[in-house]
DRENBADO-535683 format. One line per 2 residues: number of its first residue (from 1); their letters; for each residue x negated, z, y of N, C-alpha, C, O, CB. Coordinates in steps of 0.05 Angstrom, whole numbers, plus 5000, padded with zeros to 4 digits. Atoms other than C-alpha are relative to their C-alpha. Last residue first. Glycine has a CB too. Layout:
BEGIN
NUM = A = X Z Y X Z Y X Z Y X Z Y X Z Y ~ ...
***
This chain:
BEGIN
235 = XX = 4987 4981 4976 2806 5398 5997 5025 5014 4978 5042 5030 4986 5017 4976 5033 ~ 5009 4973 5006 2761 5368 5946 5011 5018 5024 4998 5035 5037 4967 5000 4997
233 = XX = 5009 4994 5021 2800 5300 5932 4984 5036 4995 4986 5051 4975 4983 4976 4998 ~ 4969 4998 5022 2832 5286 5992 5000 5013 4974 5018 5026 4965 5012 4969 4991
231 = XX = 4988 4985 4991 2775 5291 6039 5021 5017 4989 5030 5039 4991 5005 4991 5015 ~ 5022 4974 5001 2724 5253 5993 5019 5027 5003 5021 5045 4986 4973 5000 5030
229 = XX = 5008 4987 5023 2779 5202 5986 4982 5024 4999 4989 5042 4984 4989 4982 4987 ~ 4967 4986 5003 2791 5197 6059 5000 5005 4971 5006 5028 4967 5030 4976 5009
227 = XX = 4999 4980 4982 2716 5187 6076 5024 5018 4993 5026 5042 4992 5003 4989 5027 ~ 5014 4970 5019 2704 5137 6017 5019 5031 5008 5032 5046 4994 4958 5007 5012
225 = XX = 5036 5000 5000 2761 5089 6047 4990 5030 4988 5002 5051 4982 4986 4997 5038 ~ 5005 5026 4989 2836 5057 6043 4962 5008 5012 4945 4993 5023 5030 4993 5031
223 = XX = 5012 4983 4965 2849 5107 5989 4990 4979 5015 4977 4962 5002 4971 5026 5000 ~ 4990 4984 4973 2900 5084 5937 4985 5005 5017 4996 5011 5038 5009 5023 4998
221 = XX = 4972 5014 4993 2865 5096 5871 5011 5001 5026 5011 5022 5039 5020 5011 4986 ~ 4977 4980 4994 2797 5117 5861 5017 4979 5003 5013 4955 5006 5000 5022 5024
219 = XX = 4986 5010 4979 2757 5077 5808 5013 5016 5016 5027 5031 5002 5014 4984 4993 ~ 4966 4997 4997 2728 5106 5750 4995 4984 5023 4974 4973 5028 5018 5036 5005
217 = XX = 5001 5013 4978 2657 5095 5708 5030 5002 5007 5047 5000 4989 4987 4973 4998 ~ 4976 5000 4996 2633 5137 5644 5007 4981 5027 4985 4976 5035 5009 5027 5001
215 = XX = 4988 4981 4990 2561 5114 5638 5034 5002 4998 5045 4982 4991 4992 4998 5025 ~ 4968 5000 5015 2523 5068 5599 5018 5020 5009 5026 5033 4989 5000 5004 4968
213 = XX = 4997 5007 5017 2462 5058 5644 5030 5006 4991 5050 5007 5006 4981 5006 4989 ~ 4986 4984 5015 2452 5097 5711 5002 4993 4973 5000 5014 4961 5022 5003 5010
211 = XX = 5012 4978 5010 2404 5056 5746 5012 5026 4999 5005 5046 5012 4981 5003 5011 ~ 5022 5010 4985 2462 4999 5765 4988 5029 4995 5004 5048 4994 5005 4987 5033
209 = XX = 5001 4996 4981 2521 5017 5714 4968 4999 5004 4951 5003 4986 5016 5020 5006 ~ 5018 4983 4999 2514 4988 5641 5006 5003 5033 5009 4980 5042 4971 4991 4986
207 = XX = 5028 4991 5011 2575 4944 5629 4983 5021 5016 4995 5033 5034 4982 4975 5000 ~ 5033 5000 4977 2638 4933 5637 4983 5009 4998 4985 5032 4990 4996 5007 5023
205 = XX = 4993 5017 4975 2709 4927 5604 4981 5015 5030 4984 5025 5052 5039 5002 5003 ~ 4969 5006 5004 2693 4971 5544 4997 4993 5030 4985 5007 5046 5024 5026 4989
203 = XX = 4987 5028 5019 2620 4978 5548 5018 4992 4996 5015 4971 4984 4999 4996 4982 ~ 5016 5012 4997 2593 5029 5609 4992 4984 4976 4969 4978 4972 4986 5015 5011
201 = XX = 5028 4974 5008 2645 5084 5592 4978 4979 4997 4968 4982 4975 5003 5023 4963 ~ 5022 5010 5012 2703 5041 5635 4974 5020 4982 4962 5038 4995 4991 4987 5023
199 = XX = 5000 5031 5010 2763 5044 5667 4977 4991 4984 4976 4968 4975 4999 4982 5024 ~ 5022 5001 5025 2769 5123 5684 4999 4972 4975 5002 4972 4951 5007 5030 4982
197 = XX = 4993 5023 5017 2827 5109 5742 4962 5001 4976 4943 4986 4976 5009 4962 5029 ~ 5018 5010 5020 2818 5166 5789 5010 4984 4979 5032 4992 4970 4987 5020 4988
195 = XX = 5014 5008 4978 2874 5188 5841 4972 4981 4993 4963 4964 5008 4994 5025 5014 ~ 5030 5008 5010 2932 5189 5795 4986 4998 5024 4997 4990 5045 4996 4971 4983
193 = XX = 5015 5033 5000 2991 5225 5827 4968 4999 4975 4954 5016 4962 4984 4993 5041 ~ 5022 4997 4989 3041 5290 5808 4985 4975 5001 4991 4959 4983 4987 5019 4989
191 = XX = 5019 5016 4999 3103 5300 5794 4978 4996 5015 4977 5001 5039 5006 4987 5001 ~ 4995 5020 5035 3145 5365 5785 4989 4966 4996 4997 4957 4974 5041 4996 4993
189 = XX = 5003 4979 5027 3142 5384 5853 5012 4988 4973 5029 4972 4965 5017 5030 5004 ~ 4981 4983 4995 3115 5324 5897 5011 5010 4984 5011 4997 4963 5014 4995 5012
187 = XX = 4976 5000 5025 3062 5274 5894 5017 5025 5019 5015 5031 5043 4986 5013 4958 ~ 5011 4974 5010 2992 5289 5945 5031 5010 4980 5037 5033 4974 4990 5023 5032
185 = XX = 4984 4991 5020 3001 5220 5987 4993 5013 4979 4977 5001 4965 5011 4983 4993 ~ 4991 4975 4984 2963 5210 6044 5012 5014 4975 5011 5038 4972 5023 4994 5027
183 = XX = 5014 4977 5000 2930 5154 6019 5000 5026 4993 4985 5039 4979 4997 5003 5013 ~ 5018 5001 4978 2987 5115 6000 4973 5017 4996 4968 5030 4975 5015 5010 5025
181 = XX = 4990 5021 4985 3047 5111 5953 4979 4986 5014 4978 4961 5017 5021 5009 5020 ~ 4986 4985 4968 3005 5145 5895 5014 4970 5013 5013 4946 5005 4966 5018 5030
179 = XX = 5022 5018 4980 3013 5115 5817 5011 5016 5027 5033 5026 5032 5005 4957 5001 ~ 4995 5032 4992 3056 5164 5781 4981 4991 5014 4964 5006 5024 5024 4994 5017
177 = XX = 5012 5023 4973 3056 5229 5745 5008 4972 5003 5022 4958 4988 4968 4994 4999 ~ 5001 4990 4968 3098 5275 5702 4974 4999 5026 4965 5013 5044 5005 5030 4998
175 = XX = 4977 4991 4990 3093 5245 5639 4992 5026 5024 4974 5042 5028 5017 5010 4973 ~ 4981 4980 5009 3022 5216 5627 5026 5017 5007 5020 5031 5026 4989 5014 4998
173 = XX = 5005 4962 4985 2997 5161 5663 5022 5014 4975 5043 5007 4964 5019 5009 5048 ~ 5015 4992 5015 2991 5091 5617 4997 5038 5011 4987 5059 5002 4973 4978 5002
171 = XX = 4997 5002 5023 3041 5050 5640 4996 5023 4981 5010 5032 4963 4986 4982 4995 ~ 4985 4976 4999 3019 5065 5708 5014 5010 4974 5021 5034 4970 5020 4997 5019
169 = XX = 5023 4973 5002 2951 5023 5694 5036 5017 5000 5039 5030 4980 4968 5008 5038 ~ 4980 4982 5005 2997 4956 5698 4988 5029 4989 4995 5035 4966 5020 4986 4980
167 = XX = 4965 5007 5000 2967 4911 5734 5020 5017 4995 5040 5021 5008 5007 4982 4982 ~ 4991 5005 4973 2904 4934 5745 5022 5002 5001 5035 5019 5013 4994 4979 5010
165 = XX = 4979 4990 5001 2895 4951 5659 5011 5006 5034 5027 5024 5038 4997 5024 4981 ~ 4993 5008 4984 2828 4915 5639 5034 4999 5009 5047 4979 5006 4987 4983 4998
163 = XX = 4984 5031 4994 2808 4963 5595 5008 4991 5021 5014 5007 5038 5021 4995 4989 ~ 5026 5021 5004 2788 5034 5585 5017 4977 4995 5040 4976 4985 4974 5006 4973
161 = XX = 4986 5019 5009 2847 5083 5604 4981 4974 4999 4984 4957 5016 5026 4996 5016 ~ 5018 5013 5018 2826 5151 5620 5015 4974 4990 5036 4978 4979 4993 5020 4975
159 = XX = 4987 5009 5033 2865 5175 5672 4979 4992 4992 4960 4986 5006 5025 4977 4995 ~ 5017 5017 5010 2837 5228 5730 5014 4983 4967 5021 4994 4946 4970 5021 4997
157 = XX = 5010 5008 5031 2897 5263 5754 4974 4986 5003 4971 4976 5025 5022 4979 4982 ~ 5002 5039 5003 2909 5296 5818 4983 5005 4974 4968 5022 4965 4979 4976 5032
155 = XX = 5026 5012 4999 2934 5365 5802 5004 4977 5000 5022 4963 4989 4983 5006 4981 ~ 5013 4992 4975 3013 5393 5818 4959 4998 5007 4948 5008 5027 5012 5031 5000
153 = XX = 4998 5034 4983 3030 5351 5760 4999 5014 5029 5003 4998 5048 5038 4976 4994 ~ 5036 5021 4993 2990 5412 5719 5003 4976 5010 4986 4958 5010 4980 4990 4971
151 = XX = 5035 4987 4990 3039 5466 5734 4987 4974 5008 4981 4963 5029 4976 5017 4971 ~ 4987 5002 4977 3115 5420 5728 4966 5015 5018 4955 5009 5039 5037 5022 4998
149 = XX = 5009 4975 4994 3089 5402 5660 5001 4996 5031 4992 4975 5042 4972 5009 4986 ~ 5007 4999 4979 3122 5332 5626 4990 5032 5016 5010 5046 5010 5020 4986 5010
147 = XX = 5000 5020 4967 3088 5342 5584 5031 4988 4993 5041 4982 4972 4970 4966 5005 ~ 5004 4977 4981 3080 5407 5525 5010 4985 5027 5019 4998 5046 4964 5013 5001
145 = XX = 4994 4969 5002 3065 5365 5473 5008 5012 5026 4988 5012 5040 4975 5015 4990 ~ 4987 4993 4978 3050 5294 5485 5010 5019 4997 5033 5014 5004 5014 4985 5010
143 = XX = 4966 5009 5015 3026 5272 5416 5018 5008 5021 5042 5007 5016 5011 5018 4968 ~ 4989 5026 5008 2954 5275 5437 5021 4991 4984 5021 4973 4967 4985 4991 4990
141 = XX = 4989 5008 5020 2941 5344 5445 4997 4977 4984 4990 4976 4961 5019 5002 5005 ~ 5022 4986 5014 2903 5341 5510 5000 5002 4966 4980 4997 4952 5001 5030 5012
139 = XX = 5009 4982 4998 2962 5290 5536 4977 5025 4992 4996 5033 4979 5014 5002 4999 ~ 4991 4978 5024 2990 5242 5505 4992 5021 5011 5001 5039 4996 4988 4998 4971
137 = XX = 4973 5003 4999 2971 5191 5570 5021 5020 4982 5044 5026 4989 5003 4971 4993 ~ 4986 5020 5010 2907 5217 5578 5028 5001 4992 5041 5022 4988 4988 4992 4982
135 = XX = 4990 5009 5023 2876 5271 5612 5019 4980 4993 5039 4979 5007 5007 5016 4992 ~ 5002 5015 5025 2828 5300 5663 5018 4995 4975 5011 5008 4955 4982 5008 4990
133 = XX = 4998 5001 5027 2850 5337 5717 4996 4976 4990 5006 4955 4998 5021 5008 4991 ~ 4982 5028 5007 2835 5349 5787 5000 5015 4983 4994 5038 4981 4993 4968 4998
131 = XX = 5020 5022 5016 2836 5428 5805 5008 4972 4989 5031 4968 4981 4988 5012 4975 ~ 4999 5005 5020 2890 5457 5855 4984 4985 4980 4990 4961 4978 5014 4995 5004
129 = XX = 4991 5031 4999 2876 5488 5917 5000 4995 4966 4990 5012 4951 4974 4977 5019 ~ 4979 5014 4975 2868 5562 5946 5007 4975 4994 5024 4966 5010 4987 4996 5029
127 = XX = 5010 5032 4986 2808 5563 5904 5023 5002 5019 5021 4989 5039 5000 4966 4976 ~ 5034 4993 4990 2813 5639 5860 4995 4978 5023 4976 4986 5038 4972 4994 4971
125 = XX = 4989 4971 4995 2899 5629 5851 4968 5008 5024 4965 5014 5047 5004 5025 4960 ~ 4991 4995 4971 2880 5558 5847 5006 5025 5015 5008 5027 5040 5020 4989 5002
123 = XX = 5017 5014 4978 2830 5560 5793 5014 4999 5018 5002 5006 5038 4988 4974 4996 ~ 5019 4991 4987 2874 5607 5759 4978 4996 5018 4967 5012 5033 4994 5005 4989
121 = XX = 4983 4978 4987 2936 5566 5752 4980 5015 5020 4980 5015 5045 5013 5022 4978 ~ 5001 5014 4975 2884 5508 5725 5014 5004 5029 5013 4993 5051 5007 4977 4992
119 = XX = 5022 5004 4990 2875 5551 5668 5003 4993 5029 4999 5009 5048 4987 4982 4986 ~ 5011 4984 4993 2935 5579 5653 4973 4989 5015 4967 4996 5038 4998 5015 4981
117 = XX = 4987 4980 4985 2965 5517 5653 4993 5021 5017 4995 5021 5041 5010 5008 4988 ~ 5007 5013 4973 2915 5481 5617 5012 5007 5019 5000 5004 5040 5002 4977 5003
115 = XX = 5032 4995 4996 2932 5533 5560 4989 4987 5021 4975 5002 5034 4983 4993 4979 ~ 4991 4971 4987 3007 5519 5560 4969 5015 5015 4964 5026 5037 5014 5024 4969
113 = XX = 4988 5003 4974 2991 5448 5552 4997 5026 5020 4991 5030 5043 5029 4993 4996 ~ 4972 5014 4992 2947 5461 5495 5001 4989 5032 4984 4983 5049 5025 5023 4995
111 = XX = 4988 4992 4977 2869 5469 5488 5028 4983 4992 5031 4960 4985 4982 4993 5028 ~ 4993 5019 4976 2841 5453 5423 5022 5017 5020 5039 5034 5014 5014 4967 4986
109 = XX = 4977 4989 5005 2788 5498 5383 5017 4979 5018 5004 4966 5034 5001 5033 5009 ~ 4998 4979 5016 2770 5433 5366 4986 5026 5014 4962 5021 5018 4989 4992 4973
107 = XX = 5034 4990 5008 2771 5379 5417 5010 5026 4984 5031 5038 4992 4973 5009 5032 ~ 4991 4983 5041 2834 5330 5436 4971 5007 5006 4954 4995 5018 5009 4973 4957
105 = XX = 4993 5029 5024 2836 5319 5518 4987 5024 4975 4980 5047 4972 4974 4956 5005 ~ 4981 4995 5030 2841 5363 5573 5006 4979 4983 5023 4962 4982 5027 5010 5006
103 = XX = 5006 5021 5020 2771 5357 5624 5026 5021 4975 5023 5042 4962 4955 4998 4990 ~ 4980 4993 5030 2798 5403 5679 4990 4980 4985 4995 4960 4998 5036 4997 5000
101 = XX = 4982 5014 5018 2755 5392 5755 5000 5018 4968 4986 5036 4960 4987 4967 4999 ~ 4997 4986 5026 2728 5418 5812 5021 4990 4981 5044 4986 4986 5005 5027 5004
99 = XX = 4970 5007 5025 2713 5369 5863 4993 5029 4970 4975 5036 4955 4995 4950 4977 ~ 5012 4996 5027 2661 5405 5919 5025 4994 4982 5045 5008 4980 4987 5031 4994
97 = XX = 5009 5023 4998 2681 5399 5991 4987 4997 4982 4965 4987 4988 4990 4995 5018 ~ 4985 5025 4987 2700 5473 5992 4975 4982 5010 4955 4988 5022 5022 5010 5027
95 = XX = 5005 5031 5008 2659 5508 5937 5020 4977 5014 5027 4955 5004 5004 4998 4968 ~ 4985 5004 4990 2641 5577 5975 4997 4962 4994 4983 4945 5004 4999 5017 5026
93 = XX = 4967 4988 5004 2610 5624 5937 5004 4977 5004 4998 4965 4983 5018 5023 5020 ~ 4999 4988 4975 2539 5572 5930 5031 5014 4999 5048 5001 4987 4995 4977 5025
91 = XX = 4995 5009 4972 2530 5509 5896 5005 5025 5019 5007 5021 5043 5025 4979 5001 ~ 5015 5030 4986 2495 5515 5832 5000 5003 5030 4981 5005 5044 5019 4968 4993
89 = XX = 5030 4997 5004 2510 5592 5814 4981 4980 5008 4958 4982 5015 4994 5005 4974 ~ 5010 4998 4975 2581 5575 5850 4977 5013 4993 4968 5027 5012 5017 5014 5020
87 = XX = 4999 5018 4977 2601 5520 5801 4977 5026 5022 4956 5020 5032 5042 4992 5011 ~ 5024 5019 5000 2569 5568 5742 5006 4981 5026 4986 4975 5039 4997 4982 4970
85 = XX = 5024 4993 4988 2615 5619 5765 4977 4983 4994 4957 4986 5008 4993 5024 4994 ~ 4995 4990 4981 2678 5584 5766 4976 5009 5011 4968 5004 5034 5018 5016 4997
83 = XX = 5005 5022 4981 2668 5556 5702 5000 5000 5029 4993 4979 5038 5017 4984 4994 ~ 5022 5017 5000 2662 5617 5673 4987 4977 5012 4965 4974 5021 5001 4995 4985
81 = XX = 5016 4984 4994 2721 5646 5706 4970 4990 4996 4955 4985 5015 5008 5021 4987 ~ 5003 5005 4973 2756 5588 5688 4990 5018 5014 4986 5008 5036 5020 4994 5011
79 = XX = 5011 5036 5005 2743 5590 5611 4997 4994 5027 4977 4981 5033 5024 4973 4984 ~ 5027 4987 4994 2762 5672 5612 4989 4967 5009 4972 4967 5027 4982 5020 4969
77 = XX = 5010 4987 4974 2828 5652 5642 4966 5006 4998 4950 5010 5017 5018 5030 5006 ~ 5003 5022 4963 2835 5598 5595 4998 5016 5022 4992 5005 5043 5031 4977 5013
75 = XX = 4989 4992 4984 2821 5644 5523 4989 4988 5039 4970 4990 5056 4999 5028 4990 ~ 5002 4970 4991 2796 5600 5477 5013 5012 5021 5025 4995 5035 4975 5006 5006
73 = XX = 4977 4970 5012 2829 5538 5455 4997 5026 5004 5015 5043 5001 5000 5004 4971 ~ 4994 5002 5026 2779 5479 5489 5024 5032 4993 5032 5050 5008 4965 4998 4982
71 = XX = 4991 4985 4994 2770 5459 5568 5004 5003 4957 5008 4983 4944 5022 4994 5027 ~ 4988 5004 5023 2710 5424 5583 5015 5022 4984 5002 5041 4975 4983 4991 4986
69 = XX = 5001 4979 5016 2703 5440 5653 5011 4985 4973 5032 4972 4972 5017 5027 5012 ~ 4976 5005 5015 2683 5392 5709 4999 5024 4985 4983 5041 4991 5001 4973 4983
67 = XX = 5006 4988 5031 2633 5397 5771 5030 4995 4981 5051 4987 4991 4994 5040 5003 ~ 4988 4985 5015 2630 5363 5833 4993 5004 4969 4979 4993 4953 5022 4993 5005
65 = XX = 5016 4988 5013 2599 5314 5892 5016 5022 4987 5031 5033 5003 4979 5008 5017 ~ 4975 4994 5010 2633 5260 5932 4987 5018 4976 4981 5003 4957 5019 4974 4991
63 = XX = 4986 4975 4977 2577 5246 5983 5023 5014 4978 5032 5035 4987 5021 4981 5035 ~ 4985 5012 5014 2523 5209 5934 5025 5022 5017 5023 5047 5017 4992 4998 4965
61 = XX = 4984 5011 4979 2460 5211 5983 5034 4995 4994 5048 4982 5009 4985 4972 5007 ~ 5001 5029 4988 2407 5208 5942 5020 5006 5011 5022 4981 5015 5001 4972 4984
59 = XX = 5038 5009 4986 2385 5279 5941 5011 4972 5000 5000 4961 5019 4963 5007 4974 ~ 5000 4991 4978 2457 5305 5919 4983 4984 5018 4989 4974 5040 4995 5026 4998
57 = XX = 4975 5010 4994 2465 5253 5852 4996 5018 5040 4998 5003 5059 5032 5014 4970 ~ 5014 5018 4999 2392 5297 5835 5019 4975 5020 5009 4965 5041 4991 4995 4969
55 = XX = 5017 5001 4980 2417 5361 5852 4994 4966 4999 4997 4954 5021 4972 5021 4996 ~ 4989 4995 4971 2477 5353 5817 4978 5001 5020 4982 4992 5043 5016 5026 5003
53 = XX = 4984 5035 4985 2449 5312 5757 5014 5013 5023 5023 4996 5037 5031 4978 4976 ~ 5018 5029 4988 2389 5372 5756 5016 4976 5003 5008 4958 5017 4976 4991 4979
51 = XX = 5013 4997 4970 2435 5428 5762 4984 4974 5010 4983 4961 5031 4978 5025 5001 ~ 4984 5008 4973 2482 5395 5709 4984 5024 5024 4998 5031 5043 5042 5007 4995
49 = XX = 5022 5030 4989 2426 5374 5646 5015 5010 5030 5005 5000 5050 5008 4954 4983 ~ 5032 4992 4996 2433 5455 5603 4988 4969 5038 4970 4969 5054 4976 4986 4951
47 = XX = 5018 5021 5008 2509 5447 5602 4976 4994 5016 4975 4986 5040 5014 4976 4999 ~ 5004 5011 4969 2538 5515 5595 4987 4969 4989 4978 4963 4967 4973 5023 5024
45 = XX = 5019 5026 5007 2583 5536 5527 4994 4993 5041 5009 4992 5060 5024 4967 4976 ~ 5026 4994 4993 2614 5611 5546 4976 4977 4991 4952 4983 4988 4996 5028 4987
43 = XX = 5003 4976 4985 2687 5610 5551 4964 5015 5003 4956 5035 5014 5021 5021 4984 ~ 4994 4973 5018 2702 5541 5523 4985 5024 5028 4976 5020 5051 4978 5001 4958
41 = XX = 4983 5001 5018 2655 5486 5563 5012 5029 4981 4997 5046 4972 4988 4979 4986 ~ 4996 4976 5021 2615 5488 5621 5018 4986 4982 5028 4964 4989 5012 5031 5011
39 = XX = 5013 4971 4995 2578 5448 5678 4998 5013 4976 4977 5021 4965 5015 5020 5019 ~ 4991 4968 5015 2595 5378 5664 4977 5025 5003 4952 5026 5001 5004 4996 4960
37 = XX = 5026 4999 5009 2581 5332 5734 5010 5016 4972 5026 5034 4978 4977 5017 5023 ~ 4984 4967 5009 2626 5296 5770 4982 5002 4979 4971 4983 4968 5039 5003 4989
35 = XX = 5008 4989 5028 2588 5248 5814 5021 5027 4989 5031 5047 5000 4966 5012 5003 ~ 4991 4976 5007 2619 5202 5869 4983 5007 4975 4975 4990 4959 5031 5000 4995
33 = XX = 4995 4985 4984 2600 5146 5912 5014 5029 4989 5027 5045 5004 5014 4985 5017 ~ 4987 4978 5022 2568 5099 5859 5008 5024 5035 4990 5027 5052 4965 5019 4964
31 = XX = 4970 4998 4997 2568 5033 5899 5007 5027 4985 5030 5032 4977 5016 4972 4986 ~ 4980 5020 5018 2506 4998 5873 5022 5006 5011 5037 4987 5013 5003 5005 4967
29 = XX = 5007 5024 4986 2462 5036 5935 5019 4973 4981 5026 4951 4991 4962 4997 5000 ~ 4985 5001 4981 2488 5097 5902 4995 4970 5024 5010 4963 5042 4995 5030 5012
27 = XX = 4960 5001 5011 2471 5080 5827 5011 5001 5030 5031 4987 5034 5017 5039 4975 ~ 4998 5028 5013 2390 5061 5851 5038 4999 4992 5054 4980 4993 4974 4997 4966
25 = XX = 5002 5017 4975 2388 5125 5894 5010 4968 4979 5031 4957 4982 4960 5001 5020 ~ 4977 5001 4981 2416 5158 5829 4998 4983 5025 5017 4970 5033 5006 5026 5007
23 = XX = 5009 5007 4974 2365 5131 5781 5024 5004 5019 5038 4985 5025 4990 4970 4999 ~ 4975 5011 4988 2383 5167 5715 4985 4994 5034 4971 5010 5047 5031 5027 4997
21 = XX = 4997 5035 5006 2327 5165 5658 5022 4995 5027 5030 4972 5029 5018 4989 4961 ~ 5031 5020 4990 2294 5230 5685 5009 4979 4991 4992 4962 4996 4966 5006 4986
19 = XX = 5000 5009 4972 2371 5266 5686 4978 4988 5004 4979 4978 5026 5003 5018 5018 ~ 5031 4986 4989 2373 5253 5614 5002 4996 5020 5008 4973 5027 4971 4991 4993
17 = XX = 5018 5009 4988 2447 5235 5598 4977 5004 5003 4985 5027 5010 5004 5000 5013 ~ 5003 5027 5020 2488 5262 5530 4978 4979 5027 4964 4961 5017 5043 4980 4989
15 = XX = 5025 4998 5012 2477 5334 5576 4990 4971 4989 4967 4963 4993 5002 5022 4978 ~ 5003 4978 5020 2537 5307 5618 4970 5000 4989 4953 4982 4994 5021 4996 4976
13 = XX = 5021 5002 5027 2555 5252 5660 5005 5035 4994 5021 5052 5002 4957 4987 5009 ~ 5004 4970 5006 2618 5232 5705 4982 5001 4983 4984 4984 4965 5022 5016 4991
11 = XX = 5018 5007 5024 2607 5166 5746 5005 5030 4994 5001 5048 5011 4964 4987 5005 ~ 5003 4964 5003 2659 5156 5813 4986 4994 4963 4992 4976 4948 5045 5026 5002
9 = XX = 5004 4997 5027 2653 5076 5835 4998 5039 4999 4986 5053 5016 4968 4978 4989 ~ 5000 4966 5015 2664 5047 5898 5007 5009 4966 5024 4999 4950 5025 5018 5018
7 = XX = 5019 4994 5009 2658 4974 5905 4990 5024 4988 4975 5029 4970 4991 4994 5012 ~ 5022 5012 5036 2722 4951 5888 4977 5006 5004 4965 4999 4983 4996 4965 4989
5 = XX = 5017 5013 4980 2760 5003 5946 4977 4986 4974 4961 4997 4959 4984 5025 5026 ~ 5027 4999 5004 2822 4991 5901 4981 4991 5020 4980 4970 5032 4995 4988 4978
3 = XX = 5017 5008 4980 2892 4973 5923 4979 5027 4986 4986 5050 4981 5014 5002 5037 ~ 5006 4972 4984 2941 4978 5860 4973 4989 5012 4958 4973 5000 4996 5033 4978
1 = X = 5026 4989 5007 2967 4908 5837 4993 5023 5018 4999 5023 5042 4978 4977 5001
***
């Protein structure tokens, strides 16, 4: 069984939240130690709710703090540019200690492989570091197109895999990753780790998070505390 800190919890929202229904002091005192927030989508969709769930997730106290990108078929350099500047219209040039993240799963126009590529090329080219990622075992596609990809297993993954899947969660990574050894551990070329385990959307194997309600809900993988996750994750 993969070592889990079980109380910690990472919560990603979006507009589909009201930031006046979300009690973040009330989610970080449950155990929520991370927010990823949606910013953007495509090359010019913003999302109207993510200053107020980043400020708000900030103001209580939630240390693991970031933005995502919903990534769809348009052109991926303009998509990370965008996303790029809405992170630093919230937070400021300079987004070290800030998760930036890839949301690649099915959406019409749809993003390939080749296309997350580019994308997530450019965020490092501009970042010095590599953005997580978001996607399931098929990949953005969902017929596994394009994977194993030697680019995007140089990002820690976030999986999506709702259910009670401890045991055997590796099952479920997409070609070219693996469960980490350790902490420390940051894969190697042509594979890449899970660091997030996306176990739950607050009804499939668990319920409403503490004043947050029906939320997405992950787990990190591997880290023997917050501190070293925080470190690991937006460095």
């Amino acid at each position: 069984m993969t070592d889990w800190i079980d109380t910690a919890r990472v919560i990603d929202v979006s507009h589909w939240q009201l930031p006046d229904d979300l009690d973040w002091k009330a989610a970080a005192a449950a155990g929520c130690v991370g927010a990823i927030i949606k910013y953007t989508q495509g090359t010019g969709g913003s999302d109207t709710a993510a200053r107020d769930h980043a400020w708000n997730a900030y103001s209580a106290g939630v240390p693991l703090l970031g933005g995502y990108h919903f990534g769809d078929g348009s052109d991926p350099e303009a998509q990370a540019a965008h996303f790029l500047a809405a992170m630093r219209d919230d937070y400021g040039p300079n987004l070290s200690g800030r998760i930036v993240m890839l949301d690649a799963e099915q959406n019409k126009p749809q993003m390939t492989v080749a296309q997350a590529e580019v994308f997530v090329s450019a965020i490092h080219e501009d970042l010095g570091r590599w953005p997580l990622l978001y996607m399931g075992h098929f990949g953005p596609t969902g017929n596994g197109a394009g994977l194993p990809s030697a680019i995007l297993s140089n990002c820690v993954l976030m999986i999506p895999a709702y259910g009670n899947h401890a045991n055997n969660l590796g099952q479920y990574l997409p070609k070219g990753f693996r469960m980490p050894k350790d902490g420390a551990d940051r894969g190697e070329p042509g594979m890449g780790v899970a660091r997030l385990w996306q176990f739950s959307d607050g009804t499939i194997n668990g319920g409403p998070f503490p004043g947050l309600g029906k939320v997405d809900q992950s787990r990190l993988i591997g880290f023997a505390s917050v501190d070293e996750a925080v470190a690991a994750l937006t460095a």
